[in-house]
N, C-alpha and C positions, 0 to 999 in steps of 0.2 A: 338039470341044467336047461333043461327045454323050455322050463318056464322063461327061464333069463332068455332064454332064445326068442320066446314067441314077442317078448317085450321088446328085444332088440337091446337086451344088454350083453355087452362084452365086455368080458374081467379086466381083458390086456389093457383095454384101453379107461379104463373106470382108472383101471391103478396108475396108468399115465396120468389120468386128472390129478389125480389124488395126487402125486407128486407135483405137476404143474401148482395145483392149488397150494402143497407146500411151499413150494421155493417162490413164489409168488407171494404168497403169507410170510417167508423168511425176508423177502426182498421191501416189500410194504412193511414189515415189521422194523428194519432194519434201516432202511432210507425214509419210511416216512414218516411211520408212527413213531417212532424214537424221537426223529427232530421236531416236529409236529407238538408231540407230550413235554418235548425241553421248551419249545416256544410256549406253550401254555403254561409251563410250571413258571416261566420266567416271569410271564404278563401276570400271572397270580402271585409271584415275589411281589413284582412292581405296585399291584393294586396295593397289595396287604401291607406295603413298605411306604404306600403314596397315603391309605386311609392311617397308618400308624403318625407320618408326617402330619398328618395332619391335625392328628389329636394334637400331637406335642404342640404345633401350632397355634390351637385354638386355646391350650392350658398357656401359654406361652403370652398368647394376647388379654385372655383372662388377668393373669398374673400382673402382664403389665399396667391392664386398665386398674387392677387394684392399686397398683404400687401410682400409679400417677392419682385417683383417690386420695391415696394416703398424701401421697408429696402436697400434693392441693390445698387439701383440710392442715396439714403441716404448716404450710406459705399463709396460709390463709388467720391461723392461729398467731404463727410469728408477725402478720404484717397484723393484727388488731394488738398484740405486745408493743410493739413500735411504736405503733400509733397512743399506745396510754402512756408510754414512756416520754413518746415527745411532749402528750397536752399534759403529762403532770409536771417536765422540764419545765414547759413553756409557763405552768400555773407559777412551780417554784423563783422564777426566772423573774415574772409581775409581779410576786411577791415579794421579793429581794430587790427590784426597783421601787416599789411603792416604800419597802420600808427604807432605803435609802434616802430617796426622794421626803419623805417625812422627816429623816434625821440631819438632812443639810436644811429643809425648810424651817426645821427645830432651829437650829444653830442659827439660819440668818434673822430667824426673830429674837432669840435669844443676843446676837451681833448688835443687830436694832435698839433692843431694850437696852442694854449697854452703853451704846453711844447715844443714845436718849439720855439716858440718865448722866454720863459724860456729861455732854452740853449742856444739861440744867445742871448741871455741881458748876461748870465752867463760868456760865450764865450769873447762877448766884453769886458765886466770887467777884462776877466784875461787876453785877448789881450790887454788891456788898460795899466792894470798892469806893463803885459812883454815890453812893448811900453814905458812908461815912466821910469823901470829899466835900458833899453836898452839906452833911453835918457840920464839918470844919468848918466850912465857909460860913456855914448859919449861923455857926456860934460866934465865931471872929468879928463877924458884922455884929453881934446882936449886944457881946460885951466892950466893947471896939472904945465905948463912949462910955461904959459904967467903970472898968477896970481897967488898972495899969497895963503897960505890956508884961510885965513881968509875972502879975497876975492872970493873966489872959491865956500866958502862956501856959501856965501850972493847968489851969481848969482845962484848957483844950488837952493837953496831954490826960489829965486823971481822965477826962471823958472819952477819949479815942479808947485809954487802955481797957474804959468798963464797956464799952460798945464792941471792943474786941472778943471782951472774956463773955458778953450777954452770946456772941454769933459761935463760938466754941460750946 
């Protein structure tokens, strides 16, 4: 013990350390490192909970950039559909005018030719007419002085009747 001596250690008070340094360890264990290791463990939930958030977030934005992609190329498709639907309406639509427009323009030449051909049957008949008045009178003047009336009258009739049945 004289070593301990010459060095100037004493036990009584080593083992006071020793205990100081215990309950000093028990007190720092206890008050600081405990709440100290829950704040850390907490800020390391929070990291690991904020880089987790985060993923989800980024798959989350991923996802939606795909899904607005898709919606796009979708709108994109349906408005070039729309659009051949309207010009092949629109084709069907000129087409069903034109051929209307051709089948009234049919009809008013065909109306035309009709009342063309009317008016010269009409025409004829009143040239027919004036034709065999004009006969009449030709003939009346021209047997007037050769034959009786009596006679006059026979040949104007036979002759109206054969100028009728020649225009039949």
């Amino acid at each position: 013990m004289e070593l301990f001596d010459q060095f100037g250690f004493d036990p009584k008070l080593f083992i006071a350390q020793i205990i100081n340094f215990l309950i000093l360890a028990f007190i720092f264990k206890r008050f600081l490192y405990k709440p100290l290791l829950k704040v850390i463990k907490d800020r390391e939930q929070k990291i690991t909970q904020g880089l987790s958030d985060a993923e989800k977030a980024e798959k989350a934005l991923r996802s939606a950039e795909e899904e607005r992609e898709a919606v796009l190329k979708k709108a994109s498709l349906e408005a070039e559909e729309i659009l051949k639907q309207t010009q092949e309406s629109a084709e069907d639509a000129r087409t069903k005018v034109l051929a209307k427009t051709k089948a009234e323009s049919e009809k008013m030449i065909e109306d035309a030719k009709k009342a063309a051909q009317a008016e010269f049957e009409r025409m004829q008949k009143e040239i027919r007419g004036i034709s065999l008045k004009l006969s009449e009178e030709i003939l009346q003047k021209s047997i007037e002085h050769i034959f009786t009336k009596e006679e006059q009258e026979k040949i104007i009739k036979r002759n109206i009747e054969q100028l009728k049945n020649d225009e039949k």
